[in-house]
C-alpha positions as CSV (number, residue, x, y, z in Angstrom):
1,X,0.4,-25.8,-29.5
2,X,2.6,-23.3,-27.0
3,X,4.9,-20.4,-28.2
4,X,8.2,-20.3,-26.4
5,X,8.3,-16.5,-26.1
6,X,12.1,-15.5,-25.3
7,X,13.0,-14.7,-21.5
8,X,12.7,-11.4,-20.0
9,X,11.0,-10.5,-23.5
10,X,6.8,-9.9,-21.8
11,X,5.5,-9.3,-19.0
12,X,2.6,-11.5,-19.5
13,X,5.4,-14.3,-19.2
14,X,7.2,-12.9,-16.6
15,X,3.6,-12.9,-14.6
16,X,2.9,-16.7,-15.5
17,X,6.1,-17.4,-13.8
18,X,5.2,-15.8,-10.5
19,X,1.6,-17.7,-10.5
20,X,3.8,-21.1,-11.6
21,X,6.0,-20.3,-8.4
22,X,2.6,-20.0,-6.0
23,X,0.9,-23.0,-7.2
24,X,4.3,-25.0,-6.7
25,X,4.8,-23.7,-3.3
26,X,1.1,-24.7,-2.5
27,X,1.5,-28.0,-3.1
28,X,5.2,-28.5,-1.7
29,X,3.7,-31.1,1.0
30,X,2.0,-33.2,-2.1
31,X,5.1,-33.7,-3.3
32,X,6.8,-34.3,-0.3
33,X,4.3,-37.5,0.6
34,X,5.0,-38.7,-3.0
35,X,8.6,-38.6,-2.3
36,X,8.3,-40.2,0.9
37,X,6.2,-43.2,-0.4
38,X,8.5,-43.7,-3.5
39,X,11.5,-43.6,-1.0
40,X,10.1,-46.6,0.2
41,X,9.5,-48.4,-3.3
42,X,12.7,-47.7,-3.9
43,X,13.7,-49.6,-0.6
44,X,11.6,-52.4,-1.6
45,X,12.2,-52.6,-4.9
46,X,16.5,-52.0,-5.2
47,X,18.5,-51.2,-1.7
48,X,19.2,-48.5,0.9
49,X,21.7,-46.7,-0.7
50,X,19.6,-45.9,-3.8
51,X,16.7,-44.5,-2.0
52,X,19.0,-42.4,0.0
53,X,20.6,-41.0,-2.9
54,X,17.4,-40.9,-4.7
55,X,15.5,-38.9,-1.7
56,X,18.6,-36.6,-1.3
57,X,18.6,-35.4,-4.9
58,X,14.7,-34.4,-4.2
59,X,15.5,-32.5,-1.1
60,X,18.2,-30.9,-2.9
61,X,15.9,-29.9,-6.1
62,X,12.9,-28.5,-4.3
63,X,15.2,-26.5,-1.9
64,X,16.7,-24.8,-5.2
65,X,13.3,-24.3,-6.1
66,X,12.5,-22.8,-3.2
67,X,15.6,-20.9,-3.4
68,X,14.6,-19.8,-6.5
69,X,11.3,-18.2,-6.1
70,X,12.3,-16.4,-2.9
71,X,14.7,-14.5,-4.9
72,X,11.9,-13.7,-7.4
73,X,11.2,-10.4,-8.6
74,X,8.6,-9.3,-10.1
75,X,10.4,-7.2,-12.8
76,X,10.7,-9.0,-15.7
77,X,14.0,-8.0,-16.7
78,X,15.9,-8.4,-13.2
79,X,13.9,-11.7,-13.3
80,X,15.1,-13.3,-16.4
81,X,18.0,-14.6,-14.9
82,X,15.8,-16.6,-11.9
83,X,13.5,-17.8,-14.7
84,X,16.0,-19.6,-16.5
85,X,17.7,-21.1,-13.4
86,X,14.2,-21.9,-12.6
87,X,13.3,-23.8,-15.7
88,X,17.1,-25.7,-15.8
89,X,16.0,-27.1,-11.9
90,X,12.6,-28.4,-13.5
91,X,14.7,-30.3,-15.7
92,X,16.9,-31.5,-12.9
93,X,13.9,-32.6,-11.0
94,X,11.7,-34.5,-13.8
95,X,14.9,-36.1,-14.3
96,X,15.2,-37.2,-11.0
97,X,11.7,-38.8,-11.1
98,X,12.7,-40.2,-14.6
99,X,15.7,-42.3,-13.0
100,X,14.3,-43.2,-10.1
101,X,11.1,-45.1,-12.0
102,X,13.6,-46.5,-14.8
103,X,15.6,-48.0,-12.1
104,X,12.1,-49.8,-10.9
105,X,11.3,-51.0,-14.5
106,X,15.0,-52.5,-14.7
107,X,14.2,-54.5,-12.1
108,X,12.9,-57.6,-14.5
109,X,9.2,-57.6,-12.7
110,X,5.7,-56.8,-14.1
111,X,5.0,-55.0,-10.7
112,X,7.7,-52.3,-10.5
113,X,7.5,-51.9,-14.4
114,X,3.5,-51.2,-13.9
115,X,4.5,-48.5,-10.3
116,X,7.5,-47.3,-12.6
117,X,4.9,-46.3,-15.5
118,X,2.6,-44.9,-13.1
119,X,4.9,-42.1,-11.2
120,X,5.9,-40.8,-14.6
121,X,2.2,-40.8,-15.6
122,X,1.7,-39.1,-12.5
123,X,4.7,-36.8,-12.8
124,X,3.6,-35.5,-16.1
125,X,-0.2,-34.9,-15.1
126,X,1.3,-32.7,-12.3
127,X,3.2,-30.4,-14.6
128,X,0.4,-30.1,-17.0
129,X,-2.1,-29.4,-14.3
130,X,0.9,-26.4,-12.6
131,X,2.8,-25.5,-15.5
132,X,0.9,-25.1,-18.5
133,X,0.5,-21.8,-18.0
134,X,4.1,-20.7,-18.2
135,X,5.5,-23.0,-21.2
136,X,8.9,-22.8,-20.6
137,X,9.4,-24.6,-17.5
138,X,6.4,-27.2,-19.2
139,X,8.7,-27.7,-22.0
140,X,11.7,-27.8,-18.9
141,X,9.6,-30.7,-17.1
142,X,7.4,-32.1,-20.1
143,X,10.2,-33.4,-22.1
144,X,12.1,-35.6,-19.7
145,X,8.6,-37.1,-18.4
146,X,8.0,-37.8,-22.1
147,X,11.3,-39.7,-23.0
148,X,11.4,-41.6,-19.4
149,X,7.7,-43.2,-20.2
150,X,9.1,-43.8,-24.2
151,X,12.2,-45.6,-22.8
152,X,10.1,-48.0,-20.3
153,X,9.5,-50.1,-23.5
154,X,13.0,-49.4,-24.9
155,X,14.3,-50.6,-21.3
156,X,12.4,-54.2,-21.7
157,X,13.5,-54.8,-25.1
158,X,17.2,-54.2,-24.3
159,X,17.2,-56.0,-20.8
160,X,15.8,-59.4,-22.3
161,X,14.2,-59.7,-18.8
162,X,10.2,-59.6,-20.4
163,X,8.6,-61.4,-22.6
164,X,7.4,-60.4,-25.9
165,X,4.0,-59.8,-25.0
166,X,5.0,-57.5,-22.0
167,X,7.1,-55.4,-24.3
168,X,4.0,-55.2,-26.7
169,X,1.5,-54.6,-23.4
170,X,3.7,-51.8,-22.2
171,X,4.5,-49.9,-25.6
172,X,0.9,-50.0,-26.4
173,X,0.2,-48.5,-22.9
174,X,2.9,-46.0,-23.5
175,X,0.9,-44.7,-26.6
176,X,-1.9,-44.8,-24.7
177,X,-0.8,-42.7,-22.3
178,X,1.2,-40.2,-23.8
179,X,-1.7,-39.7,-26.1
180,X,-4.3,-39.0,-22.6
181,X,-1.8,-36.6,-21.4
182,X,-0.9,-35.0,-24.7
183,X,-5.1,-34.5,-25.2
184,X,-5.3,-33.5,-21.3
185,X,-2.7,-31.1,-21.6
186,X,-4.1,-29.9,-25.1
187,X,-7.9,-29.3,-23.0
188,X,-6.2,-27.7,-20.0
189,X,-4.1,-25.2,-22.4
190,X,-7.7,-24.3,-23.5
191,X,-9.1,-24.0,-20.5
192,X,-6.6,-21.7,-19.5
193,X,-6.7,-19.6,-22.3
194,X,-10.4,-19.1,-22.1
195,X,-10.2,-18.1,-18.3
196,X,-7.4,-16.4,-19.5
197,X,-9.9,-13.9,-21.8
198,X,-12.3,-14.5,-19.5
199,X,-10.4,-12.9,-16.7
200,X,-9.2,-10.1,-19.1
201,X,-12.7,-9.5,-20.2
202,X,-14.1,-9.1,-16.2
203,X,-10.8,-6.3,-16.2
204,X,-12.2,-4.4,-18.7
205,X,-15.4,-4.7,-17.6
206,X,-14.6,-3.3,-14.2
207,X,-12.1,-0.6,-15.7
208,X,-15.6,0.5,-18.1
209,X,-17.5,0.6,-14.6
210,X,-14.9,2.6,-12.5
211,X,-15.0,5.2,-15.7
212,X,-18.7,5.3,-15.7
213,X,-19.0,5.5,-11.9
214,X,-15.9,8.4,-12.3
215,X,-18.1,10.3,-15.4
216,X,-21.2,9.7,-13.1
217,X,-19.6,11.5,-10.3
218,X,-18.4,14.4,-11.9
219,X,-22.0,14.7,-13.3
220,X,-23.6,14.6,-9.9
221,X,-20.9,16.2,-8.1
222,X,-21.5,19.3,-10.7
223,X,-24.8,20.2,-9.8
224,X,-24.2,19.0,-5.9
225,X,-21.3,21.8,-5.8
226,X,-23.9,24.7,-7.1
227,X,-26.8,23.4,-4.5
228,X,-24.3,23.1,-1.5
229,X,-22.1,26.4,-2.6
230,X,-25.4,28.9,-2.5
231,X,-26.7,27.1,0.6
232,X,-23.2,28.2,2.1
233,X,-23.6,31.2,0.6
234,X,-27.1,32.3,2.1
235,X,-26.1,31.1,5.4
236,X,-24.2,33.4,5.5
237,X,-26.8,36.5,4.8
238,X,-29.0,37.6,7.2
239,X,-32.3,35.5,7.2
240,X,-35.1,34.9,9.4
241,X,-35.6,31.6,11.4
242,X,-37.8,30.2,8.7
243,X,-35.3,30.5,5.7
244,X,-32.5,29.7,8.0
245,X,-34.2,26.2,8.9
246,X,-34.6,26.0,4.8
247,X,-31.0,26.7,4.5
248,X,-30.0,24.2,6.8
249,X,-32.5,21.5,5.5
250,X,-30.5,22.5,1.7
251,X,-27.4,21.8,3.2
252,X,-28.2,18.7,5.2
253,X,-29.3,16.7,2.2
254,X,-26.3,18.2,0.4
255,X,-24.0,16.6,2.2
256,X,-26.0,13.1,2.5
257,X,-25.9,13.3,-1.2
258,X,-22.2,13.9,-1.1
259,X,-21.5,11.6,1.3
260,X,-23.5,8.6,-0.7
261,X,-21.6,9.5,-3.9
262,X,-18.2,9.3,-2.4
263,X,-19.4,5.8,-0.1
264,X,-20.4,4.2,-3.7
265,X,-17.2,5.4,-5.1
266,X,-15.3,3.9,-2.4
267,X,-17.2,0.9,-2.9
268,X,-16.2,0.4,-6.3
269,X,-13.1,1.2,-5.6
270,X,-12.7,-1.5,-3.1
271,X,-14.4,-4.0,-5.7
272,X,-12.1,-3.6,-8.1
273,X,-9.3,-3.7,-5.6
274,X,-8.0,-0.4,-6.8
275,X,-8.4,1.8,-3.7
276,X,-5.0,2.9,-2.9
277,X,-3.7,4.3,-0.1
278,X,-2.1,8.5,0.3
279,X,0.8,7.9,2.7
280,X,2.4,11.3,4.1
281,X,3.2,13.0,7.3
282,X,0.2,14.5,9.3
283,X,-1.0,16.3,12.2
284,X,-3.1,13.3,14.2
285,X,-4.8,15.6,16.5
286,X,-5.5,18.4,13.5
287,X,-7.1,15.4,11.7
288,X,-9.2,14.1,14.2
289,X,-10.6,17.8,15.2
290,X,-11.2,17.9,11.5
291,X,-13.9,15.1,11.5
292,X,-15.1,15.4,14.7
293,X,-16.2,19.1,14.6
294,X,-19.0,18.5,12.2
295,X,-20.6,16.1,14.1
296,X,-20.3,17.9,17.6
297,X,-22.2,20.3,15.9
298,X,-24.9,18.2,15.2
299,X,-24.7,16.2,18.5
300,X,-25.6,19.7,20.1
301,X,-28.1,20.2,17.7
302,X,-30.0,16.8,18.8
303,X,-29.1,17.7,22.3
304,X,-27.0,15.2,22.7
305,X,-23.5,15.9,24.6
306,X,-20.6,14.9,22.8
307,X,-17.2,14.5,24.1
308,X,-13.5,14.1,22.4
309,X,-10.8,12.8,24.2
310,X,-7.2,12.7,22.6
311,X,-4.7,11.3,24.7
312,X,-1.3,13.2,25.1
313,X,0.3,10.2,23.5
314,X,-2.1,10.7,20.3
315,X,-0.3,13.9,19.7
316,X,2.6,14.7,16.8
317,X,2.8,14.3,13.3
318,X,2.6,10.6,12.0
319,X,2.9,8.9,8.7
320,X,-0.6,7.5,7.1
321,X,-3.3,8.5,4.8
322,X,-5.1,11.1,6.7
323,X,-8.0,11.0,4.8
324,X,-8.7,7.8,5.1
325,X,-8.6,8.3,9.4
326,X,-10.5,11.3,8.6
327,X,-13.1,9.1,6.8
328,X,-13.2,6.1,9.1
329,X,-13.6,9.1,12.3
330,X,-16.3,10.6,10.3
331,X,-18.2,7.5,9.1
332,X,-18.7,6.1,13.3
333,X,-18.9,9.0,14.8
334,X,-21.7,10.1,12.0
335,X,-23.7,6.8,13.2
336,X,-23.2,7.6,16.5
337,X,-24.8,11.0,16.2
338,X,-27.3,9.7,13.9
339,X,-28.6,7.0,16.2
340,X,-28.6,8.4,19.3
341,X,-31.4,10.6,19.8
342,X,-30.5,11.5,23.6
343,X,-27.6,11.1,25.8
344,X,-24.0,11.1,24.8
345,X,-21.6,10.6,21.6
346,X,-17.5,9.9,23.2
347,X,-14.5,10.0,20.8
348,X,-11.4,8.6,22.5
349,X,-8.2,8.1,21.0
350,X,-5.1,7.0,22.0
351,X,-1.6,6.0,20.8
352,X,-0.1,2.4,22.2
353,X,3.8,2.3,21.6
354,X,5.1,-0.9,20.0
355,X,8.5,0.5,19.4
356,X,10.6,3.5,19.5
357,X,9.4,3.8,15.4
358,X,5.8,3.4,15.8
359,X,2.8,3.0,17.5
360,X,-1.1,1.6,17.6
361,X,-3.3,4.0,17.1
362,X,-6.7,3.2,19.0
363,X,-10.0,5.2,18.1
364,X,-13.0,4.4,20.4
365,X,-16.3,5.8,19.4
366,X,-19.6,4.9,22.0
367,X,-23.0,6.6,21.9
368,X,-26.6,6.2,23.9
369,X,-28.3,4.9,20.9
370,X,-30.4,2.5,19.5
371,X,-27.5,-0.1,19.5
372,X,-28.2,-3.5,18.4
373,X,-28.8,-7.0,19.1
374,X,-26.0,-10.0,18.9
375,X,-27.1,-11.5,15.6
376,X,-26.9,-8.3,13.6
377,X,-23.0,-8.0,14.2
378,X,-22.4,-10.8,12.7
379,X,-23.3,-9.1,9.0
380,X,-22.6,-5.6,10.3
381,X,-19.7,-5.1,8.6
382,X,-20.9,-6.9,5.2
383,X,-21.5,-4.3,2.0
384,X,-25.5,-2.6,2.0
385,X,-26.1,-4.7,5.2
386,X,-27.4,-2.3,8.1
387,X,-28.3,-3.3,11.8
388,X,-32.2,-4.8,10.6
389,X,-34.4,-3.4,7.3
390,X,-36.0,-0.8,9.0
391,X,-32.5,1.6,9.9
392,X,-32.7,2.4,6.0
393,X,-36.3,3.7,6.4
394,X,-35.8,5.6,9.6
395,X,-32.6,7.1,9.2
396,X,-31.2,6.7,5.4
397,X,-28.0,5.3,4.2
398,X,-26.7,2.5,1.8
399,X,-25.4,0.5,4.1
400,X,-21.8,1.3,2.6
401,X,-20.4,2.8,5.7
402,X,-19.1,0.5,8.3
403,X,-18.2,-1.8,4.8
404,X,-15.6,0.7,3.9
405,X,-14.3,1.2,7.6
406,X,-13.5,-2.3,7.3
407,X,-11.9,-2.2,4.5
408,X,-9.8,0.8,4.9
409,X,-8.6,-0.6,8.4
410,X,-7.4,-4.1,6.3
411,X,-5.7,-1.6,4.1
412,X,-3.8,-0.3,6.9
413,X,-3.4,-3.6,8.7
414,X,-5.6,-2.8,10.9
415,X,-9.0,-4.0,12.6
416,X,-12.2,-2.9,13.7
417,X,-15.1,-4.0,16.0
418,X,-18.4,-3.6,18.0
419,X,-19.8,-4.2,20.7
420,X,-23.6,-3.4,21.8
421,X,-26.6,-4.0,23.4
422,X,-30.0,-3.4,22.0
423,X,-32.1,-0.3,23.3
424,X,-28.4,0.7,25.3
425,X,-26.1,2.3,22.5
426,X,-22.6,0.8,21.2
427,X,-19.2,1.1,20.9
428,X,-17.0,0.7,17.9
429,X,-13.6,0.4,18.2
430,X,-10.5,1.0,14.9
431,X,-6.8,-0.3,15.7
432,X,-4.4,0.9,13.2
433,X,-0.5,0.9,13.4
434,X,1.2,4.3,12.7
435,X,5.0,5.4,12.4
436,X,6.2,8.3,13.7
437,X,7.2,11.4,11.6
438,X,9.8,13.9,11.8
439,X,9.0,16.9,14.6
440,X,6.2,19.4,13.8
441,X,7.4,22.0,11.1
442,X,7.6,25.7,13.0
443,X,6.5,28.7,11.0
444,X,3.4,30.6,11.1
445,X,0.4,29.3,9.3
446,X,-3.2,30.5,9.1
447,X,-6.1,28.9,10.6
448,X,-7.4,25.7,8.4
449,X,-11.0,27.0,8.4
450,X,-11.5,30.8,8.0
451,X,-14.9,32.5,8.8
452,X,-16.3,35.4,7.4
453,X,-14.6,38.4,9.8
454,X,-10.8,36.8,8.9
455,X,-11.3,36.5,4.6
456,X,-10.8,40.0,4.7
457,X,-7.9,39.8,6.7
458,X,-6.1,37.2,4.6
459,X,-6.6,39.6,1.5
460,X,-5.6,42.8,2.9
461,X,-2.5,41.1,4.5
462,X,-1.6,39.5,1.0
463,X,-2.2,41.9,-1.5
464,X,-3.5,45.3,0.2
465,X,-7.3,46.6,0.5
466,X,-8.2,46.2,-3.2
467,X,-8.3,42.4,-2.8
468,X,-7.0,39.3,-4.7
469,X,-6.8,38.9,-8.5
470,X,-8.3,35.8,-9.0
471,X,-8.6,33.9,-12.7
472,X,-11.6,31.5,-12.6
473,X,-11.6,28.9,-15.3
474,X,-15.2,27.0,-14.7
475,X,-17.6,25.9,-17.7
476,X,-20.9,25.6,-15.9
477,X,-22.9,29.3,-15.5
478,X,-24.1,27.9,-12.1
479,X,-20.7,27.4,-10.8
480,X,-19.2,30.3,-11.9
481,X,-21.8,32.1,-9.9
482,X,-21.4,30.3,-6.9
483,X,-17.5,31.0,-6.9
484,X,-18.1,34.9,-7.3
485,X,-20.7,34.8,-4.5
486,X,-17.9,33.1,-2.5
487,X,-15.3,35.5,-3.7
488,X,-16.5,38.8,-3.8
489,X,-17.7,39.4,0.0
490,X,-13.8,38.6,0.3
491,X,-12.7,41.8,-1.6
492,X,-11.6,39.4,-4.0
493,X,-12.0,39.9,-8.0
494,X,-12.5,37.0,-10.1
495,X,-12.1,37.0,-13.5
496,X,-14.0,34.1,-15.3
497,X,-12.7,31.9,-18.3
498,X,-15.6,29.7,-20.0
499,X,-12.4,26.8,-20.4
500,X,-9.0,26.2,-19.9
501,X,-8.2,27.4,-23.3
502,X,-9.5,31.3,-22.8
503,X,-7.8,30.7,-19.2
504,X,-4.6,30.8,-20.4
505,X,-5.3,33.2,-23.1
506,X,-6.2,35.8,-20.1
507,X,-3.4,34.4,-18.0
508,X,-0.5,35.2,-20.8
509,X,-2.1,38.5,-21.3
510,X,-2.9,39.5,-17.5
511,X,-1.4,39.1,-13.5
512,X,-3.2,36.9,-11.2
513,X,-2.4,36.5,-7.8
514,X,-3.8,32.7,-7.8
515,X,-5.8,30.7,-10.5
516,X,-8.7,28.5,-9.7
517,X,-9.0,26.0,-12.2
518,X,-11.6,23.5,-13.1
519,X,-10.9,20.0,-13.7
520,X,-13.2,18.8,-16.6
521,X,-13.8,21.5,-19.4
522,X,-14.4,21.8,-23.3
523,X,-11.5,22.7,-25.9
524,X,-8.8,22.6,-23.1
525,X,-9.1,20.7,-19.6
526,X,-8.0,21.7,-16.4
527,X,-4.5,19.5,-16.7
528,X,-3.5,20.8,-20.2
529,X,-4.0,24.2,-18.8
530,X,-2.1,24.4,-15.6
531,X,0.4,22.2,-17.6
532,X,0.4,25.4,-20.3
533,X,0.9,27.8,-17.5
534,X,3.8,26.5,-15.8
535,X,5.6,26.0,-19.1
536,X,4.5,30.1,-20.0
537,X,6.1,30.9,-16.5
538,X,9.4,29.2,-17.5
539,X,9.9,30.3,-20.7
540,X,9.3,34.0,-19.7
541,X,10.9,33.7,-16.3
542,X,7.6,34.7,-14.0
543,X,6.8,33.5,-10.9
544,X,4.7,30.8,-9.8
545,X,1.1,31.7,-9.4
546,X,-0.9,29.8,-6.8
547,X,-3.1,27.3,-8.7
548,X,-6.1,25.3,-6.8
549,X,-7.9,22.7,-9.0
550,X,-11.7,22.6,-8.2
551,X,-12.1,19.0,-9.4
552,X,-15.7,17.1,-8.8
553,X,-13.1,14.2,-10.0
554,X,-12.3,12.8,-6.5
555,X,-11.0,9.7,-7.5
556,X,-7.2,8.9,-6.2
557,X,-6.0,8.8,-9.9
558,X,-7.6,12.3,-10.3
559,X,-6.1,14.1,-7.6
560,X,-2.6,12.4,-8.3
561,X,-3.1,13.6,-11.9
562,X,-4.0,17.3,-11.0
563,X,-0.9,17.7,-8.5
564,X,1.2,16.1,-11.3
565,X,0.4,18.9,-13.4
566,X,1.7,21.4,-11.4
567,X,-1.4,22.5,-9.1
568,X,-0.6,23.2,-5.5
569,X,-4.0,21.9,-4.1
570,X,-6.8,19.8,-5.0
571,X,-9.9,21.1,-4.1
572,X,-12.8,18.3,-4.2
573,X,-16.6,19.7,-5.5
574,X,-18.7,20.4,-3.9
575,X,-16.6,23.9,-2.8
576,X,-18.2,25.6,0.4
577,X,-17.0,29.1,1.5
578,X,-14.5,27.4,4.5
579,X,-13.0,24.6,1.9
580,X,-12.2,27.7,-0.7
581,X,-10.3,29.7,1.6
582,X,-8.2,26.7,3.1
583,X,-7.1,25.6,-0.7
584,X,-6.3,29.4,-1.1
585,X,-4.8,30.0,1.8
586,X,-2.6,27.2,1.5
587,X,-1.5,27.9,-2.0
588,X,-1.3,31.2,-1.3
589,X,1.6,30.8,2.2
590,X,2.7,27.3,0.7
591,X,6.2,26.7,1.2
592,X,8.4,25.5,-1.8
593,X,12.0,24.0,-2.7
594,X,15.2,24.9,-4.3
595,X,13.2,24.1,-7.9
596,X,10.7,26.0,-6.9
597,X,8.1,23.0,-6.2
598,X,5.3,22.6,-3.6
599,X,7.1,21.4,-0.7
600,X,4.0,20.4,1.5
601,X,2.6,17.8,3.3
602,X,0.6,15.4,0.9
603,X,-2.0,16.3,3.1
604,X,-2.0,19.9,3.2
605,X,-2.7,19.5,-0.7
606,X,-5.9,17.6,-0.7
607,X,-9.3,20.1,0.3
608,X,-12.4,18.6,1.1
């Protein structure tokens, strides 16, 4: 019925043995009351000095146990020794219950003999109902349960202290019983096994819909980055006010639709628990400016004033996943803006010491708006739940937003709340511990966001007036025209590869000064094609060229994938004019070690 699969031989064993420990642990006090009460049978039933003995052997078992599992690790290999001290102390303590209800049945009377059958009745349904998942330490605890309830009858018989029929009364119970148990334990191994496939079925499942909802938004992020890239583009042409409202019309739904495709990524993500966390020094008060400035700009707009406050104590460089501030700032101070039709948006943030390591970083964001009443709190954080029905209709939205906050604080072990009154605005408020990093790195660097009057700057300062030699590897005609629009009012020249595969071929042939490279292509894909490049520059001794991957792949696994291969930045579709130049300019001025690797800031690498 079980296969006794050698220790520290699978995984999938070494994992039953960490559940086994957590269900044990769970019901620790269980077992204590059990003790307790058959401490006291013990008293009855022999003397003192047996139940002492008896009750110290337990303590002394389930403290090994608990020993044990604290020094539990969850590699299989450094864990095999643990496992098999583990499954030696279940033997130790089925044993213990084994001679403590033999000593009951020796007592010559039809009651203990009946409570003395029951505990190890009892015992044994407790270890198939924790333990049938890991079979060793069932086997471990199974067996001496077993033989204890076989030798109740072989007790009587020997003692001469029961009559014939009692003997015959108990060993027909004992079949009895071990045959219920054997068939429970038989029905629970199936049970297990079925959840067990169940379980791995829901996996897949969920792995299938994070690759469709991946494939989806590279699809829609494709398209997005051509509609988004020319609306950049014209803005920055001379038009009249008419096309100019167009324009801006083009590149407000843009970013809606952008901004819905990443919140039912992130959605997924957080399903699936597989939304991970980017932990590397940053610039706090760079990041905050960073979100913010869109939305002041659309505050002004509405005419509503807007107002950031960064304490002094907010300021430096501290470790965390910038984006994810980034996203939580963006995603209030967007509702803010968006729900207050008149008044005032206010950003405040400040830093709250806990110790000379770290601190409590406190983002406040209140606007003038709509607000809302008491009730609606209660589900305002709860996934495609908004304020009442009627917010979708009137101002878009899935409902996604403040859902992700949430979870993104948890992540960080942090909080968020609200407070509001309808018809009077509200105020949200983020608490997320922080540690400090090391001092702000000195060194020139250029501006994050460069406009139109400084691109030419930045290429006559890197490579003279002719401009930047720039290899373009993008398979869709739409996007390749929306990166030369981009590039040639630059005084840049691209050179455009149809895949990765005629990329390289022009690279090996050809000098670039830096290599924008699409993720997904046919024939060869962005990774096998930066990956080709930097082995071509080793092999014939060249220097490192720049490389920025333009992914619409945005996923965490995507981007850890494209810096693996040897990119410098990731830039995430759609590409507007401002995000292009910061993923050049910092491959272009980024910094590197003795091997001649990136050595940046995690998120100086990560565009858009």
């Amino acid at each position: 019925m079980f296969k006794l699969l050698p220790v520290g031989e699978s995984n999938d064993v070494h994992q039953s043995y960490l559940e086994l420990i957590n269900r044990l642990r769970d019901d620790l006090l269980s077992r204590v009351l059990a003790a307790i009460g058959f401490t006291g049978l013990l008293l009855w039933g022999i003397d003192g000095v047996a139940a002492i003995i008896w009750f110290a052997a337990f303590a002394l078992n389930e403290g090994l146990e608990l020993f044990i599992g604290m020094k539990s690790s969850k590699d299989p290999v450094k864990g095999a020794l643990n496992r098999k001290l583990f499954c030696a102390n279940m033997v130790f303590g089925s044993s213990i219950w084994v001679a403590g209800a033999l000593a009951l049945v020796k007592t010559g009377e039809i009651g203990p003999l009946i409570i003395g059958l029951a505990i190890l009745v009892g015992a044994l349904t407790h270890v198939i109902s924790t333990s049938l998942t890991y079979p060793p330490a069932f086997l471990s605890a199974a067996l001496p349960l077993v033989m204890g309830i076989i030798s109740v009858p072989a007790i009587m018989i020997v003692s001469h202290a029961y009559p014939d029929s009692a003997v015959f009364q108990a060993s027909i119970a004992m079949i009895f019983l071990l045959t219920y148990n054997l068939s429970a334990a038989y029905q629970s191994w199936q049970r297990e096994t079925k959840l067990a496939k169940t379980l791995e079925q829901v996996s897949l499942a969920g792995d299938a819909k994070s690759q469709f909802l991946a494939t989806m938004s590279h699809e829609i992020r494709t398209p997005l980055n051509g509609i988004v890239g020319l609306a950049e583009v014209l803005n920055n042409t001379k038009l009249n006010p008419s096309q100019q409202e167009m324009i801006n019309l083009v590149r407000t739904s843009g970013e809606t639709l952008e901004r819905l495709v990443s919140d039912v990524l992130d959605s997924a993500k957080i399903e699936a628990d597989k939304l991970e966390l980017s932990v590397a020094p940053f610039d706090l008060r760079e990041t905050i400016e960073t979100a913010a400035h869109t939305f002041r700009t659309r505050a002004e707009e509405k005419g509503v004033q807007f107002n950031l406050t960064i304490h002094p104590d907010a300021e430096g460089r501290f470790v965390g996943d910038a984006v994810r501030i980034r996203q939580i700032i963006s995603n209030l101070t967007s509702n803010a803006v968006k729900f207050t039709e008149k008044g005032r948006v206010d950003v405040q943030v400040d830093a709250l010491e806990i110790d000379g390591e770290s601190v409590e970083l406190r983002i406040q964001v209140s606007d003038t708006g709509i607000g809302f009443d008491p009730k609606a709190s209660q589900h305002l954080f709860n996934r495609f739940e908004q304020a009442d029905n009627s917010i979708s209709r009137r101002f878009g939205g899935t409902g996604l937003g403040l859902s992700i906050c949430k979870s993104l604080c948890e992540l960080m072990d942090g909080s968020i709340s609200a407070t509001s009154q309808l018809g009077s605005g509200s105020r949200f408020e983020v608490r997320i511990q922080l540690k400090y990093a090391d001092a702000l790195r000195t060194g020139s660097r250029l501006p994050a966001v460069l406009m139109n009057d400084d691109t030419s700057a930045l290429s006559e300062a890197a490579v003279g007036p002719t401009g930047l030699r720039v290899l373009v590897a993008e398979d869709n005609p739409i996007n390749q025209k929306v990166i030369t629009f981009m590039l040639e009012p630059m005084g840049m020249r691209p050179v455009i590869a149809a895949n990765g595969r005629e990329a390289l071929a022009f690279f090996k042939i050809d000098s670039f000064d830096l290599v924008l490279m699409d993720m997904m292509m046919p024939e060869m894909d962005g990774l096998a094609a930066t990956q080709a490049i930097r082995a071509w520059e080793k092999e014939n001794n060249l220097p490192r060229t720049p490389i920025a991957m333009l992914s619409a792949n945005a996923m965490s696994e995507h981007v850890k994938a494209a810096l693996a291969s040897g990119c410098d930045v990731h830039i995430a579709k759609p590409v507007t004019p401002a995000s292009l130049v910061t993923g050049m300019t910092e491959a272009l001025f980024m910094e590197h070690d003795e091997n001649g690797e990136p050595d940046a800031d995690l998120e100086s690498r990560l565009i858009g």
